[in-house]
C-alpha positions in Angstrom: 0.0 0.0 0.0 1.4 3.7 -1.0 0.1 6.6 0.2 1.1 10.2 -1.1 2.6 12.7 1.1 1.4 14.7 3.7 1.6 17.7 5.9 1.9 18.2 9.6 3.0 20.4 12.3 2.8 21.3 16.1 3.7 24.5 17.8 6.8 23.4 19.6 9.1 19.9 19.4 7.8 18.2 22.5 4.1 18.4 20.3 5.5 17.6 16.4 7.7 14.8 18.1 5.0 12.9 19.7 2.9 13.3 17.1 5.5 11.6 14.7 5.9 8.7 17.5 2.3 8.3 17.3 2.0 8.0 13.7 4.7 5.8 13.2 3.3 3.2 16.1 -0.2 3.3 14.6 0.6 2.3 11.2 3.2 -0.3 12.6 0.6 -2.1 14.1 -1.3 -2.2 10.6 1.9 -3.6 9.0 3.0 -0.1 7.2 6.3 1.5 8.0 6.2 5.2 7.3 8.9 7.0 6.0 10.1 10.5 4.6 9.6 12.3 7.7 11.4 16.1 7.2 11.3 18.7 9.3 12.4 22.2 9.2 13.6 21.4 12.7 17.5 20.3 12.6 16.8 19.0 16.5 13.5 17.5 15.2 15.4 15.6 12.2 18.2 14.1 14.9 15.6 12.2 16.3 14.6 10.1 12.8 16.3 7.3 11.9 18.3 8.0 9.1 16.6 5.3 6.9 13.1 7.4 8.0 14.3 10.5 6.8 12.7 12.7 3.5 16.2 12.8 1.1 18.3 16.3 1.2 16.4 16.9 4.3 19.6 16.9 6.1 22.2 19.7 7.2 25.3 19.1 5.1 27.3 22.3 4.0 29.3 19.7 1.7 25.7 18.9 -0.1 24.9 21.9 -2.8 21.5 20.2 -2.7 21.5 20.6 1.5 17.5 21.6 2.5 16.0 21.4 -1.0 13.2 18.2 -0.7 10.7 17.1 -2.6 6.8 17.2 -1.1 4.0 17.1 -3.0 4.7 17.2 -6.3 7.0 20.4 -5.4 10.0 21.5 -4.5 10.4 22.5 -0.3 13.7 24.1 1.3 13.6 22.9 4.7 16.4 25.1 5.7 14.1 28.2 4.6 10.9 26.7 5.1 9.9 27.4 1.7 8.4 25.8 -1.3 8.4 26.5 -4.9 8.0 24.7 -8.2 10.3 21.9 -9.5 11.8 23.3 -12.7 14.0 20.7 -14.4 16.2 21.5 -17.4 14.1 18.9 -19.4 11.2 21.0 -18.8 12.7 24.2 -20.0 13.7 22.6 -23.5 12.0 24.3 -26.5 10.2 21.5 -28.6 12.0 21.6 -32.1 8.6 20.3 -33.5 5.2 22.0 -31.6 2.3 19.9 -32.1 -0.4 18.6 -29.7 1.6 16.2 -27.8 4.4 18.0 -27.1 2.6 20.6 -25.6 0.6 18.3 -23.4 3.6 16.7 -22.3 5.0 19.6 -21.6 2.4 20.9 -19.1 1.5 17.6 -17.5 5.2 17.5 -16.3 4.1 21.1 -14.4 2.5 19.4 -11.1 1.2 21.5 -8.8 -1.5 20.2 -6.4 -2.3 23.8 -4.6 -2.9 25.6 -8.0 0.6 27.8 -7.0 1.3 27.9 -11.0 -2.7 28.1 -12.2 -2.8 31.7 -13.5 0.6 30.6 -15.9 -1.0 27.4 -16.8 -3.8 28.1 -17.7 -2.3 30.1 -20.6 -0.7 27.1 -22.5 -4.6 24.9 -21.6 -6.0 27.7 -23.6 -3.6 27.2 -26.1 -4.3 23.9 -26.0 -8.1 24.0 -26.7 -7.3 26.3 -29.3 -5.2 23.4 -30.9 -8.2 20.7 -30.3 -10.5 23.4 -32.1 -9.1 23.6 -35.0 -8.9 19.5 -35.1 -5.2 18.6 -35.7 -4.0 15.2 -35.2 -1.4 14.4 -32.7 1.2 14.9 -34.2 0.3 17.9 -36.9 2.9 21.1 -36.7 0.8 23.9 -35.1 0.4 27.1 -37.0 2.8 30.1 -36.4 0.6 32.0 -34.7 0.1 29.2 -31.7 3.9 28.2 -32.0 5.0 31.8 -31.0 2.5 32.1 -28.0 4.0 28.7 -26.9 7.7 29.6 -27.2 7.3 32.5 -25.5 5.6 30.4 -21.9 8.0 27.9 -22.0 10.8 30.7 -21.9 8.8 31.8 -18.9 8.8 28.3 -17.5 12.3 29.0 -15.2 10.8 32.3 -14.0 8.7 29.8 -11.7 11.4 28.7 -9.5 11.8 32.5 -8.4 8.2 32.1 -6.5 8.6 31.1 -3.1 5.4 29.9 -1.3 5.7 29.9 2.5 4.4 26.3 4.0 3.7 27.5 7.1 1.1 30.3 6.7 1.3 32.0 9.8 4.8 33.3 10.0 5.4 36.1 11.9 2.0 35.5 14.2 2.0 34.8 17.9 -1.5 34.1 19.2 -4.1 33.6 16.3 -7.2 35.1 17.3 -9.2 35.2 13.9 -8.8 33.2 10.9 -11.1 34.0 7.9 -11.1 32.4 5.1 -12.1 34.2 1.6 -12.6 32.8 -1.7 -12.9 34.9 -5.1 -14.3 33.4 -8.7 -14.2 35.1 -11.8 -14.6 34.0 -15.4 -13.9 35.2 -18.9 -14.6 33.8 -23.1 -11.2 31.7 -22.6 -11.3 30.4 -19.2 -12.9 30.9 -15.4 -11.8 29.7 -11.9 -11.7 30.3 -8.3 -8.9 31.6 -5.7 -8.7 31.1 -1.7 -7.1 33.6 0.7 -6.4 33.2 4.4 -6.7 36.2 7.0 -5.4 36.1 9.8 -4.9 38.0 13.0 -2.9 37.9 16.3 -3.7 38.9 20.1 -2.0 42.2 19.0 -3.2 43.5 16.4 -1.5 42.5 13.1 -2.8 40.9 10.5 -1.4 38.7 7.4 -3.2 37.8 4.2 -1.8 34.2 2.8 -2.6 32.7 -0.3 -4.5 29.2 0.2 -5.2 27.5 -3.3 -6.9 28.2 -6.7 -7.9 26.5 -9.3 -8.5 27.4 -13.3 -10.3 25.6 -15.9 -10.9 26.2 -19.8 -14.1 27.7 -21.0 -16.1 25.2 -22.8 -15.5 24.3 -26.4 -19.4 25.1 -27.1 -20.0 28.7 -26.8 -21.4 30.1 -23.8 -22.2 33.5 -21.8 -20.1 35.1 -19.3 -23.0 35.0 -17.1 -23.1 31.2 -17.6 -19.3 30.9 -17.0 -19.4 33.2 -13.6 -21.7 30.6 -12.4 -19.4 27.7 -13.3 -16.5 29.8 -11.7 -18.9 29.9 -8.4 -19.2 26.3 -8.8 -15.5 25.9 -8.8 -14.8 28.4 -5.7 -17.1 26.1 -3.7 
């Protein structure tokens, strides 16, 4: 049995430790050994058997690769806390030949479960229905037009590794005393989709605003109005 990955916390070590304990004893008696535990915690790590541990979750100044794991289909630097998208050299190669395929192979090698990446996605989807409109076979050369727009996002594509997503959303914050959560939908001719904030505020006073998730989705092949697509951009937000 696999299971994907997941995230946890605790407000101190005594609490995130014992949780991990707990975890690992409860599945043990099922018959599962979990592993990949990380931490941005080097005193939390110490305590995880080495064969237990999430790989390059380790402090080692002679590793260029020291802190930067993988979780969830993205990348997360435990030293910083921080997660951002996994942008491979592969991925930043310009097809010689743009058809169909290659441009859905391209963007199904973009995974990103939170919708981090949706807004520059979404671009090259609606180039994508553009390219099933106009009914070209799988591996027919795309007009000029489509191939341009195409070159110019995948030159984009490294520009996503500069976004750096915090994972834990209440950084700076000491007592939470209000946490709202508001969600946004919006649609247009091409496309529609939904966005969630956080907002959040302490015993004193301040207040942060942390993106949550969103999510984006083409507009219909068969025509519709943008009233009709604001409602299916409502239906997405909930």
């Amino acid at each position: 049995m696999y299971v994907d990955d997941v995230h946890l916390g605790g407000d101190n070590f005594d609490e995130v430790l014992a949780l991990q304990r707990r975890l690992v004893d409860f599945f043990r008696a099922g018959g599962w050994t979990l592993v990949k535990f990380g931490s941005n915690s080097r005193e939390l790590i110490k305590q995880i058997p080495k064969h237990a541990r999430l790989p390059n979750c380790e402090l080692d100044l002679d590793d260029a690769k020291c802190g930067e794991a993988s979780s969830l289909g993205l990348k997360w630097h435990s030293l910083d806390d921080l997660m951002y998208c996994n942008v491979t050299p592969k991925l930043c190669e310009q097809d010689k030949l743009i058809t169909k395929r290659t441009m859905l192979s391209k963007v199904s090698q973009i995974y990103d479960v939170f919708g981090y990446f949706a807004a520059f996605v979404v671009r090259v989807k609606i180039l994508l229905q553009d390219v099933w409109r106009k009914k070209l076979d799988w591996n027919d050369e795309v007009d000029e037009v489509t191939a341009a727009k195409y070159r110019q996002w995948t030159e984009e594509l490294a520009s996503l590794e500069s976004i750096k997503i915090p994972r834990y959303l209440f950084v700076g914050l000491l007592d939470l005393k209000n946490i709202q959560l508001h969600g946004f939908a919006d649609a247009s001719e091409a496309a529609y989709g939904a966005v969630l904030y956080l907002r959040a505020m302490d015993e004193e006073g301040t207040v942060v605003i942390r993106y949550l998730m969103s999510k984006t989705r083409v507009a219909p092949l068969k025509a519709m109005s943008i009233a009709r697509l604001e409602v299916m951009s409502a239906h997405c937000l909930a």
